[in-house]
Jmol script that loads the backbone (N, CA, C; Angstrom):
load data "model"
ATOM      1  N   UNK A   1       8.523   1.326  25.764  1.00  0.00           N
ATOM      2  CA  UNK A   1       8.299  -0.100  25.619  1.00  0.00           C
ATOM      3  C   UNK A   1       8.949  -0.569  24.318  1.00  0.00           C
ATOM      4  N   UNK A   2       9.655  -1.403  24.270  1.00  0.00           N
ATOM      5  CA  UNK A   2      10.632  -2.162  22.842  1.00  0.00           C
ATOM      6  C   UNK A   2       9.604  -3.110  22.277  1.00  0.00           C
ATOM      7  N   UNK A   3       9.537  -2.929  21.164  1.00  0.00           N
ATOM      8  CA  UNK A   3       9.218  -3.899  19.942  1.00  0.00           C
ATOM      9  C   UNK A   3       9.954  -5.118  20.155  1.00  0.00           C
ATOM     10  N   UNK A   4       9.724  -6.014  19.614  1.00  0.00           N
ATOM     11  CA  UNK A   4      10.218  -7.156  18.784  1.00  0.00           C
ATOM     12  C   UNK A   4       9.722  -7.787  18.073  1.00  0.00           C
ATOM     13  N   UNK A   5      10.929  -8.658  17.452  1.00  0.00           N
ATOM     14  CA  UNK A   5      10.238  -9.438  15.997  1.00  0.00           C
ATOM     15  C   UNK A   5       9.165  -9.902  16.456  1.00  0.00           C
ATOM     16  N   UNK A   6       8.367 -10.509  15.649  1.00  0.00           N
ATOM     17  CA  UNK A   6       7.225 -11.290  15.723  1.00  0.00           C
ATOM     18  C   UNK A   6       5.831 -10.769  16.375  1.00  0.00           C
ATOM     19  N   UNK A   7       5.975  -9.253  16.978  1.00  0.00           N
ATOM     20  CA  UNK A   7       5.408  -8.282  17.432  1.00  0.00           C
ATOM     21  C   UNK A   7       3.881  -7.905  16.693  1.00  0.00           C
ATOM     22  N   UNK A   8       3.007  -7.553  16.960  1.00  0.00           N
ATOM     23  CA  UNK A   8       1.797  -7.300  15.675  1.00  0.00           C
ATOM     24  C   UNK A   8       1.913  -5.275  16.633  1.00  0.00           C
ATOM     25  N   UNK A   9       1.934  -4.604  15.603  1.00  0.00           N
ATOM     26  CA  UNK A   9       1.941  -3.467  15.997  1.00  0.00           C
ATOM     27  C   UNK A   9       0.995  -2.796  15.722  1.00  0.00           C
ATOM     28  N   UNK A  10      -0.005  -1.832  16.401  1.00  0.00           N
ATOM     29  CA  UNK A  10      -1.323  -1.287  15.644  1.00  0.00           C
ATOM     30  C   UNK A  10      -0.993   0.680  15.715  1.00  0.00           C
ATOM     31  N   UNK A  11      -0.874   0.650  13.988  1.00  0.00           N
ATOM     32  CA  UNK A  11      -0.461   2.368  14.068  1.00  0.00           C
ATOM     33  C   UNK A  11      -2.105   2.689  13.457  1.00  0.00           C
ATOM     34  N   UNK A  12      -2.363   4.108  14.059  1.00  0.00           N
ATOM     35  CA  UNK A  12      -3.376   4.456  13.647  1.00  0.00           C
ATOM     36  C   UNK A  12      -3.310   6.135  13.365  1.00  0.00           C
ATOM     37  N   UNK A  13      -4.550   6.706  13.471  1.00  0.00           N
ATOM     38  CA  UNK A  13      -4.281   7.831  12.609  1.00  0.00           C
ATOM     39  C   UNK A  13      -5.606   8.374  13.085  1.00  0.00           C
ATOM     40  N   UNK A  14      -5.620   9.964  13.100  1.00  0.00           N
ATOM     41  CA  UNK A  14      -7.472  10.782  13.867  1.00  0.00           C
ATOM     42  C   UNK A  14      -6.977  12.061  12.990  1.00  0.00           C
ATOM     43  N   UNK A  15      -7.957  12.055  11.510  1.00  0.00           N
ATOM     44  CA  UNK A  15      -7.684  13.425  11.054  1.00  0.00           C
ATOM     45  C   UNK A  15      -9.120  13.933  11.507  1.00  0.00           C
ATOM     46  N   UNK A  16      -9.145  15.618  11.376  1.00  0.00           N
ATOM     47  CA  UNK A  16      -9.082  16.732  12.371  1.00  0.00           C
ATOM     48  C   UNK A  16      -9.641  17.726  11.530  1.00  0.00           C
ATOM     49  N   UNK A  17     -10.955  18.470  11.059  1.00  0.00           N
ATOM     50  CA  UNK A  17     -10.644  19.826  10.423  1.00  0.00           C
ATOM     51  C   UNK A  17     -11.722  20.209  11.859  1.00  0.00           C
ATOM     52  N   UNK A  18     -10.894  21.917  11.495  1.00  0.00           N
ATOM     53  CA  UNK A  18     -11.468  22.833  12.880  1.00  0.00           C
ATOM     54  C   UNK A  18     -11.485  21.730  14.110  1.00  0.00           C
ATOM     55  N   UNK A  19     -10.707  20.901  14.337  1.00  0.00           N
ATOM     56  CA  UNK A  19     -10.576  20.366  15.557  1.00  0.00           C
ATOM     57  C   UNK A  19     -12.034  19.246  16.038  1.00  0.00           C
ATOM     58  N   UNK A  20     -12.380  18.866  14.326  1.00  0.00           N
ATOM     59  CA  UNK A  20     -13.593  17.968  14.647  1.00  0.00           C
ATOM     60  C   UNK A  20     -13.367  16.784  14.097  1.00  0.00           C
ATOM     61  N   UNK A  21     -13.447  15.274  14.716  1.00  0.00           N
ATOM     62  CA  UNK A  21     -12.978  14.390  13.512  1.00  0.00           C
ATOM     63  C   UNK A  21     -13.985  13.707  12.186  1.00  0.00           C
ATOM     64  N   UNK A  22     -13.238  13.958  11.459  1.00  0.00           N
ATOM     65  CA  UNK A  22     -13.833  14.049   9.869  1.00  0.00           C
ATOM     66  C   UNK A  22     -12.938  12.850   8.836  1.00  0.00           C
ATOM     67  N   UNK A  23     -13.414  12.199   8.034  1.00  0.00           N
ATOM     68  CA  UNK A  23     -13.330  11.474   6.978  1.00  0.00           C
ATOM     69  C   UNK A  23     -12.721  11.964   6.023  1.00  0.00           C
ATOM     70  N   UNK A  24     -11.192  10.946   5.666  1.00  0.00           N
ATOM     71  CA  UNK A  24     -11.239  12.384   4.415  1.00  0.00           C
ATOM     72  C   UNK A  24     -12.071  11.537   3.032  1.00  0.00           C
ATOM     73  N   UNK A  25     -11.253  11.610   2.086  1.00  0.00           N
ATOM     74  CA  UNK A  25     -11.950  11.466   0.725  1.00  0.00           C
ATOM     75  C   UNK A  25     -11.183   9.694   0.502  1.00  0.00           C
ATOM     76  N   UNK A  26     -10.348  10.057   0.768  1.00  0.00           N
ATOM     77  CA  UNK A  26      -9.114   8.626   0.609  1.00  0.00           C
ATOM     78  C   UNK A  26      -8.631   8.373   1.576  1.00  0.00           C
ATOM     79  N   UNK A  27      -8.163   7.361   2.389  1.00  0.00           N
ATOM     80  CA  UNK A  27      -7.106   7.458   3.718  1.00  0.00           C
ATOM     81  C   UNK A  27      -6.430   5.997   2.946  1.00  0.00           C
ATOM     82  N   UNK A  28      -4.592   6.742   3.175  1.00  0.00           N
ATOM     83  CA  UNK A  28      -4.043   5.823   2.374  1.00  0.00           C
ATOM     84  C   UNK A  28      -2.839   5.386   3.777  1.00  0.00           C
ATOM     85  N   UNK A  29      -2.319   4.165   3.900  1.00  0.00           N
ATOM     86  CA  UNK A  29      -1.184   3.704   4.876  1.00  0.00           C
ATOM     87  C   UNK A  29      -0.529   3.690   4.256  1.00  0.00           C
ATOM     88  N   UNK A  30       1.211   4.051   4.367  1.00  0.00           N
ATOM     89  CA  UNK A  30       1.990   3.401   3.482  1.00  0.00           C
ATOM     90  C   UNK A  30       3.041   3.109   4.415  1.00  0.00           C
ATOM     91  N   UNK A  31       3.895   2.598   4.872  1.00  0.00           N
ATOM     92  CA  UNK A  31       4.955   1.716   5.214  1.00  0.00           C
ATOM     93  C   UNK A  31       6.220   0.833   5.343  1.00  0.00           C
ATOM     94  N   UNK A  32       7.263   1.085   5.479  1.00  0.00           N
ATOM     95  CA  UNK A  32       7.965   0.542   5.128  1.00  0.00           C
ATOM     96  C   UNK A  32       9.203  -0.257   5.807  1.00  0.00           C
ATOM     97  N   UNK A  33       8.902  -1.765   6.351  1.00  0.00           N
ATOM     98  CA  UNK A  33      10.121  -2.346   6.721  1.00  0.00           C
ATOM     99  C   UNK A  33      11.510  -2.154   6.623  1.00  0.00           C
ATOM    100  N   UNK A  34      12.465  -2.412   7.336  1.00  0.00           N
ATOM    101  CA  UNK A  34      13.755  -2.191   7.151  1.00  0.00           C
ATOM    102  C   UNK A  34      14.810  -3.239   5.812  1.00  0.00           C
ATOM    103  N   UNK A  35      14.693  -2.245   5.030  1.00  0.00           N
ATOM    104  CA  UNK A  35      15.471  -2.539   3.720  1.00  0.00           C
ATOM    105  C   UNK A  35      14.362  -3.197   2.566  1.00  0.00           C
ATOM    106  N   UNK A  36      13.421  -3.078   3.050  1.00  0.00           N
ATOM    107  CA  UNK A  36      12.339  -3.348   1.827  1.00  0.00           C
ATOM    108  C   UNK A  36      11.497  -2.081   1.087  1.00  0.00           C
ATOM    109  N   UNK A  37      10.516  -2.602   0.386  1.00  0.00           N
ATOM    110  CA  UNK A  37      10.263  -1.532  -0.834  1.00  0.00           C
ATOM    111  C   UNK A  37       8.733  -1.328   0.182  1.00  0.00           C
ATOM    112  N   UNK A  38       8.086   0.288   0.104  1.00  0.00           N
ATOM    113  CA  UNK A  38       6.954   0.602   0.806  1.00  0.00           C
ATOM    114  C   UNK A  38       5.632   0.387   0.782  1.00  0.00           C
ATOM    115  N   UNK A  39       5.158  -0.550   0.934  1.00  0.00           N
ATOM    116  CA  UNK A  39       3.542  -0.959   0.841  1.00  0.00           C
ATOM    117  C   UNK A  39       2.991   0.004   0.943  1.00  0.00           C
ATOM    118  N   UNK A  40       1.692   0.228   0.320  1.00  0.00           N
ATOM    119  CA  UNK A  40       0.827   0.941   0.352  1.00  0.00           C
ATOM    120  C   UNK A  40      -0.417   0.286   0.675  1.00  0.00           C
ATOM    121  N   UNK A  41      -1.241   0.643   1.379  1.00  0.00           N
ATOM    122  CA  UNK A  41      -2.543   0.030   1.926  1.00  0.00           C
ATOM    123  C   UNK A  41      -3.543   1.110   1.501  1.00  0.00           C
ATOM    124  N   UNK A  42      -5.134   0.898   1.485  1.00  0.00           N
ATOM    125  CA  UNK A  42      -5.718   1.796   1.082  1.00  0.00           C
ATOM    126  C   UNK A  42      -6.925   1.647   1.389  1.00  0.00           C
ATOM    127  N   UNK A  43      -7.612   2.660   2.589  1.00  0.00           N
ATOM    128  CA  UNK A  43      -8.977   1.997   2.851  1.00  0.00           C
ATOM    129  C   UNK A  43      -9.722   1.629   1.928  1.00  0.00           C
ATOM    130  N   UNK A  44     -10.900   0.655   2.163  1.00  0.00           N
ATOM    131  CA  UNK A  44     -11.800   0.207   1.882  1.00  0.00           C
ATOM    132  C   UNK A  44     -11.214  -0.980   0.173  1.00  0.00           C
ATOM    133  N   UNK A  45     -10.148  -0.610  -0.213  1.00  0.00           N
ATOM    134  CA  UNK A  45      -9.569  -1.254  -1.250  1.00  0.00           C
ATOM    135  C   UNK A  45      -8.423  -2.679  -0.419  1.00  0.00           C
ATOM    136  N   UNK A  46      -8.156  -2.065   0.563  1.00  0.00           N
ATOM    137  CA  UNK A  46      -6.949  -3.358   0.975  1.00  0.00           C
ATOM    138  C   UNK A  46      -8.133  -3.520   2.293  1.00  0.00           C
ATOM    139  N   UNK A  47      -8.159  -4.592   3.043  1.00  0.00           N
ATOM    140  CA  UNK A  47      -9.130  -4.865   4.388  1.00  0.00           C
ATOM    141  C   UNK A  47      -7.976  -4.457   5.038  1.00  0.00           C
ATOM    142  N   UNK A  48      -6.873  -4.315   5.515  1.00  0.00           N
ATOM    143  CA  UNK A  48      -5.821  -4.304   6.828  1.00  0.00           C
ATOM    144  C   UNK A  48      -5.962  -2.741   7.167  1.00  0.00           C
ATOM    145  N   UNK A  49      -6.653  -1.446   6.102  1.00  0.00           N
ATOM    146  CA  UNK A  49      -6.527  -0.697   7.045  1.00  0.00           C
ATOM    147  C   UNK A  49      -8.328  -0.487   7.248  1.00  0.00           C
ATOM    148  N   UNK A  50      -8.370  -0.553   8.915  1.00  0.00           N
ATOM    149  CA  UNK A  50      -9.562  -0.096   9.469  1.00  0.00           C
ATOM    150  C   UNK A  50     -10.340   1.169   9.662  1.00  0.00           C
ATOM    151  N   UNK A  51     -11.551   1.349   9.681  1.00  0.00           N
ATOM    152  CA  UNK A  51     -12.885   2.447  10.319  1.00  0.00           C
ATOM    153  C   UNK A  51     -12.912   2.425  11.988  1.00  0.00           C
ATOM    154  N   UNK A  52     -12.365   2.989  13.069  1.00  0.00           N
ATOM    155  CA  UNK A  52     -13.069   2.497  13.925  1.00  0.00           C
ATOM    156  C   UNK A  52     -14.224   3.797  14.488  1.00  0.00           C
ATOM    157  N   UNK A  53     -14.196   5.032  13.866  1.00  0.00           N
ATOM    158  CA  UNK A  53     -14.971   6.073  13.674  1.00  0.00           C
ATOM    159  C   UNK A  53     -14.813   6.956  12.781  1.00  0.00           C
ATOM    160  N   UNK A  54     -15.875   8.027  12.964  1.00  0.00           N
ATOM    161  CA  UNK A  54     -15.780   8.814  12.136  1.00  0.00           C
ATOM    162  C   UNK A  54     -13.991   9.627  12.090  1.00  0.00           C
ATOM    163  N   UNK A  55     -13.072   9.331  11.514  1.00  0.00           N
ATOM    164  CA  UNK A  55     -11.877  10.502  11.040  1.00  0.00           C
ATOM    165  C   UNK A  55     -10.822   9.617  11.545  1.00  0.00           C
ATOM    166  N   UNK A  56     -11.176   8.029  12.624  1.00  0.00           N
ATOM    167  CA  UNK A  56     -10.147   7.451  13.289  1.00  0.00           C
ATOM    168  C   UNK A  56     -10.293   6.012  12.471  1.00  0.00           C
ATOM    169  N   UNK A  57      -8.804   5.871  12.120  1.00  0.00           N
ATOM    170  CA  UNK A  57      -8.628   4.730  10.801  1.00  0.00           C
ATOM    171  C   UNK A  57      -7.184   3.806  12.154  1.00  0.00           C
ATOM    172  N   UNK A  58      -7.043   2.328  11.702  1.00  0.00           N
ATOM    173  CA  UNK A  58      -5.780   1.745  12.002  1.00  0.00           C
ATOM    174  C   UNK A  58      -5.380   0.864  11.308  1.00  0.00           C
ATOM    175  N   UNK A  59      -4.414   0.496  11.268  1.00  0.00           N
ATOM    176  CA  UNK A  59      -4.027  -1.136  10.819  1.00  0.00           C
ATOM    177  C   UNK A  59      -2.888  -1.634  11.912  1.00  0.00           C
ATOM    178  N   UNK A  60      -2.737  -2.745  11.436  1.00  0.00           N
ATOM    179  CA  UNK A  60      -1.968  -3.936  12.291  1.00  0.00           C
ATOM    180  C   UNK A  60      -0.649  -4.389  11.388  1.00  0.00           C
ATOM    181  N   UNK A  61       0.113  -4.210  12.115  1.00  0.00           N
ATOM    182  CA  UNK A  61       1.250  -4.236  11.148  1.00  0.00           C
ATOM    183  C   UNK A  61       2.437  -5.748  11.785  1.00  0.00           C
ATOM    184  N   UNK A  62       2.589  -6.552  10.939  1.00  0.00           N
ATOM    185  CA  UNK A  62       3.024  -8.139  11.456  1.00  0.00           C
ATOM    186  C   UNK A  62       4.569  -7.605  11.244  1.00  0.00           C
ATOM    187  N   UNK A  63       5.089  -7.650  12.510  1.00  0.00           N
ATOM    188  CA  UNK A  63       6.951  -6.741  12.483  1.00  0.00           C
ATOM    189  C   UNK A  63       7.690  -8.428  12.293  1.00  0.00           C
ATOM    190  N   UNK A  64       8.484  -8.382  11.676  1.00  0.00           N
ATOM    191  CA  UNK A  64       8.725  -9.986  11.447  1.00  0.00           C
ATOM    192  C   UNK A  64      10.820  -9.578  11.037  1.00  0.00           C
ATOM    193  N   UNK A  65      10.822  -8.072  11.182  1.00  0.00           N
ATOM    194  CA  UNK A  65      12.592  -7.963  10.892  1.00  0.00           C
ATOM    195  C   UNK A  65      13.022  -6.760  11.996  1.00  0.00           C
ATOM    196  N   UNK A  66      13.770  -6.990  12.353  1.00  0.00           N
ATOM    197  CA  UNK A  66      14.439  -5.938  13.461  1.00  0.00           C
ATOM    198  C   UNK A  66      14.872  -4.773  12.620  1.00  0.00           C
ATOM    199  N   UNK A  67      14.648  -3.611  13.524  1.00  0.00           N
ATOM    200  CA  UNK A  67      15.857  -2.358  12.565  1.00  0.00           C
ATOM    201  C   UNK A  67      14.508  -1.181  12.431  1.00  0.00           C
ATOM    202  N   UNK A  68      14.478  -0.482  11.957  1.00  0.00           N
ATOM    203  CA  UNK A  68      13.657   0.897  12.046  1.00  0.00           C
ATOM    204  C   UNK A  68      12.538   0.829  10.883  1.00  0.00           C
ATOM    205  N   UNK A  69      11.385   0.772  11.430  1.00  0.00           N
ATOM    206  CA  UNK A  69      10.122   0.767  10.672  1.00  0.00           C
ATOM    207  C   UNK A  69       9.279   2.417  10.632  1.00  0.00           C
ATOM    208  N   UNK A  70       9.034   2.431   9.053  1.00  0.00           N
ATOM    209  CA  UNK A  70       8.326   3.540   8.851  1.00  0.00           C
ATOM    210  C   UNK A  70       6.951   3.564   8.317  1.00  0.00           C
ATOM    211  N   UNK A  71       6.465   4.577   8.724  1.00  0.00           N
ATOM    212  CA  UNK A  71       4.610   4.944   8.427  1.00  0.00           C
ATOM    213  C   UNK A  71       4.276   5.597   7.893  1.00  0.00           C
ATOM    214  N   UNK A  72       3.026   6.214   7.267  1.00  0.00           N
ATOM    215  CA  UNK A  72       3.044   7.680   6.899  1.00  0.00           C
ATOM    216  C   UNK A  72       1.614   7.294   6.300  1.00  0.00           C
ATOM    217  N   UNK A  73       0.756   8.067   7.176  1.00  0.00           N
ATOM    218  CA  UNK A  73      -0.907   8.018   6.635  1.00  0.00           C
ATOM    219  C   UNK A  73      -1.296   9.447   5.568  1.00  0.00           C
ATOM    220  N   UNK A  74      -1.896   9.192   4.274  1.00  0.00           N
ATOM    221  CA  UNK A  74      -2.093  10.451   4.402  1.00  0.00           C
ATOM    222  C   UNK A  74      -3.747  10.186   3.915  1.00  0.00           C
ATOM    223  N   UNK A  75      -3.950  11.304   4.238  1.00  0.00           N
ATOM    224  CA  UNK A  75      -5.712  11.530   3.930  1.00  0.00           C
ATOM    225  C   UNK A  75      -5.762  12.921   2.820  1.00  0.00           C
ATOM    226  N   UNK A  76      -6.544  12.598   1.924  1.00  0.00           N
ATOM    227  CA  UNK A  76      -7.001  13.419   0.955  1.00  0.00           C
ATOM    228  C   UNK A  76      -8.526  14.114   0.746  1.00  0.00           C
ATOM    229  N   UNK A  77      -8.869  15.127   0.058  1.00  0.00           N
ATOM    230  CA  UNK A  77     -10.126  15.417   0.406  1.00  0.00           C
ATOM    231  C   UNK A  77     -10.769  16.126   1.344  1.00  0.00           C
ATOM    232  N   UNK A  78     -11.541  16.772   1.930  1.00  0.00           N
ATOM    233  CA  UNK A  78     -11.856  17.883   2.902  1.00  0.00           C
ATOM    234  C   UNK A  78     -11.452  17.257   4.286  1.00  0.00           C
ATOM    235  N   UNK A  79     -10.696  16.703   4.455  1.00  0.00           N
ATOM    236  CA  UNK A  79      -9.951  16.068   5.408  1.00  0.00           C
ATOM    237  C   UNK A  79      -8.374  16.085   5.304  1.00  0.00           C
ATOM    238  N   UNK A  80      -7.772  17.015   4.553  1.00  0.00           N
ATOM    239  CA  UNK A  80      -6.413  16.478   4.007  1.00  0.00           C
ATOM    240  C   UNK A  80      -5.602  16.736   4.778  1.00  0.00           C
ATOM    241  N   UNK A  81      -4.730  15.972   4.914  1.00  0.00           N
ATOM    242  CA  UNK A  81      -3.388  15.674   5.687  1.00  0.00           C
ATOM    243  C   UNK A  81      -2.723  14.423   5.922  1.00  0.00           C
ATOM    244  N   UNK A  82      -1.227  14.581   6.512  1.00  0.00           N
ATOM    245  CA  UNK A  82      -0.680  13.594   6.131  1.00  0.00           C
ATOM    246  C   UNK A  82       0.620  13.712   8.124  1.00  0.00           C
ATOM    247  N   UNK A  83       0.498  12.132   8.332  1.00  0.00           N
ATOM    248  CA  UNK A  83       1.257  11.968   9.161  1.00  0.00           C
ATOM    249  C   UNK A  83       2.427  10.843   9.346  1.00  0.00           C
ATOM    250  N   UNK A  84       3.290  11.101   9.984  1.00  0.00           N
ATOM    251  CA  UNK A  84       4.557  10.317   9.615  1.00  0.00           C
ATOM    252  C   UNK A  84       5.444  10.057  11.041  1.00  0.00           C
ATOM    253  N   UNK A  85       5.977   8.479  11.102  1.00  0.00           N
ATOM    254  CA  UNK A  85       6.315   8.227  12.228  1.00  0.00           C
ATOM    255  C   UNK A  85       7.142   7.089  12.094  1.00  0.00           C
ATOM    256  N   UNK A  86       7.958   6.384  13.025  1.00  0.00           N
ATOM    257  CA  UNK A  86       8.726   5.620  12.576  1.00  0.00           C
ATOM    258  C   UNK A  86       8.732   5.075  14.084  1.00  0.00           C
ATOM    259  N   UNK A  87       9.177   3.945  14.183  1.00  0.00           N
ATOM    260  CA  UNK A  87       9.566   2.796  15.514  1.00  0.00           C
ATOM    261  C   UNK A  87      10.782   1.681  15.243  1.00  0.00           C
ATOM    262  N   UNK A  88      11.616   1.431  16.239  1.00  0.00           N
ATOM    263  CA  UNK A  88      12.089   0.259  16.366  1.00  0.00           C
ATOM    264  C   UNK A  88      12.056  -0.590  17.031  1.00  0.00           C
ATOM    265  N   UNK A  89      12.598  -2.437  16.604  1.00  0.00           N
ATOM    266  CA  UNK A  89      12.160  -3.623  16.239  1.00  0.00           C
ATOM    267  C   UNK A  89      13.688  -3.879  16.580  1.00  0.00           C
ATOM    268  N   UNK A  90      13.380  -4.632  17.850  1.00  0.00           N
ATOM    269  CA  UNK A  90      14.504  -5.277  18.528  1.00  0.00           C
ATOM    270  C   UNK A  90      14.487  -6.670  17.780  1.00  0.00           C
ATOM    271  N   UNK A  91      15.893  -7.326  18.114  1.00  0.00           N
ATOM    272  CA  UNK A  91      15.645  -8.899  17.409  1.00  0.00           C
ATOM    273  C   UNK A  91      15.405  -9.349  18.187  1.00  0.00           C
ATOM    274  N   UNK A  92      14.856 -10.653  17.741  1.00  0.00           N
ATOM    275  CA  UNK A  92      14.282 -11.618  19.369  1.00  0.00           C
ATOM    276  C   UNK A  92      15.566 -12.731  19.715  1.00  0.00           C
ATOM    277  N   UNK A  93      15.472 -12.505  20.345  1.00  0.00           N
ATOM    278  CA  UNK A  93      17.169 -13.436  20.910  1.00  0.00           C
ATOM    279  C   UNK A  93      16.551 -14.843  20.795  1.00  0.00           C
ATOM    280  N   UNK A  94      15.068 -15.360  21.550  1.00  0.00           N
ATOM    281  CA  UNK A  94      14.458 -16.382  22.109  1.00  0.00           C
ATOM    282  C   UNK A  94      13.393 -16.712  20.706  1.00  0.00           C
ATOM    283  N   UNK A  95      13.865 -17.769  20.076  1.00  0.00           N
ATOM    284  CA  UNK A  95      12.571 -18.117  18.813  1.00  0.00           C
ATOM    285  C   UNK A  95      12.388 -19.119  18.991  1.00  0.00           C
TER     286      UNK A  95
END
end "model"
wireframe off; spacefill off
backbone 0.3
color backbone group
């Protein structure tokens, strides 16, 4: 399924120890549009990234430029780990 501008995208994230989901200490988003500098989001400090259970976090991401968007959650703390992913963002022909 293709992206496009103006798109609201929801990346999320399920950390895992022994295959149980768990909280870590920190869960941080970071992100980065095409040709811009990488936001960092940070639960409970920024509201955009969410709880929706125990170890499963998301946010909503407003795609507003075409070209290859990057992610990368990481969690710290008896939960630690870190995941990384990227999508593209067609232009919208029709505005």
């Amino acid at each position: 399924m293709p992206y496009f501008e103006g798109d609201l995208i929801r990346v999320s994230v399920k950390f895992l120890v022994n295959n149980v989901a768990t909280d870590p200490t920190t869960v941080t988003l970071k992100w980065q549009a095409p040709g811009n500098i990488i936001t960092t989001w940070v639960f409970i400090t920024d509201f955009q990234v969410i709880k929706d259970s125990v170890g499963n976090y998301h946010a909503d991401l407003n795609i507003n430029i075409h070209g290859t968007w990057q992610f990368r959650w990481i969690g710290t703390g008896i939960a630690q780990g870190t995941g990384q992913s990227s999508f593209e963002v067609l232009a919208a022909n029709i505005k």
